[in-house]
Every structure is written in C-alpha cells, then in structure tokens.
N, C-alpha and C positions, 0 to 999 in steps of 0.2 A: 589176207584179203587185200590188202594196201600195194603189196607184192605185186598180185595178178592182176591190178588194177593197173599197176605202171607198167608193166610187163606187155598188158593188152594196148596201153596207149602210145608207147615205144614203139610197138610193130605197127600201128596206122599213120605214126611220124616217118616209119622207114618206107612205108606202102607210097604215102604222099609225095615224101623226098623223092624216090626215086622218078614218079611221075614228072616232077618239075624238073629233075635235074639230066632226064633221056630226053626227052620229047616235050619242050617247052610249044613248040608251035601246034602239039598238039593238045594241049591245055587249054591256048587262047582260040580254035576251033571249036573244042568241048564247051566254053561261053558262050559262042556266039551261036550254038544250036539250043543252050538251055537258053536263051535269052528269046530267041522265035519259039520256045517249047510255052503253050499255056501256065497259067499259075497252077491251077488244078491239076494238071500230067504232072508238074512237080509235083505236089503235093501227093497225088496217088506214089508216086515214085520213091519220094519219102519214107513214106508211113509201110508200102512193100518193102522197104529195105531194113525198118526200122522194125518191122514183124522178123523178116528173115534172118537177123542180127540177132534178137530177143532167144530165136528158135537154136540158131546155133549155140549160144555159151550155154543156155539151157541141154542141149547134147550135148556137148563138150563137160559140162560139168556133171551130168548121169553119166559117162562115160570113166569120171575119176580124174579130169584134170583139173 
C-alpha cells in the first residue's frame, strides 16, 4: 500500500516537474488566469477533479492494479 502510494506521488512530481521545467512562462500565464478565475469556479474545479481522481484509482484498482 505504502508502495502504490509513493509510486502514485512520484508520478505527479514528474507530471509537475516536467510542467515547470518545459514551459515555465506557461505556468506563470496559468496564475494569472486562475487569479482573474472566481473563488467558487475554483472551487467547482477542485472538487471536479477531485471526484474524477477518486473515480479513477477506484477503476484502476477494480481493474487489478
């Protein structure tokens, strides 16, 4: 369990890394439209992601990984 857990957060350090280390000025864009974005579209946007994350390792793991 401990495994899949590092394994899982290992690949969202490399997802991230790679964002900041291609396309740095498109990071500091990506702020400055969440910053003009509502609290609330955050917020919905969040908790959409945060469903759709839930839903995946849920497949993924009736799947057998």
């Amino acid at each position: 369990m401990i495994g899949v857990a590092a394994l899982a957060f290992g690949l969202v350090l490399i997802v991230e890394g790679l964002v900041y280390a291609l396309a740095p000025s498109l990071v500091e864009q990506m702020l400055e439209a969440l910053r003009a974005t509502p609290v609330e579209a955050r917020r919905t946007v969040g908790l959409l992601a945060l469903v759709m994350g839930v839903l995946l390792v849920w497949i993924g793991k009736s799947l057998g990984a």
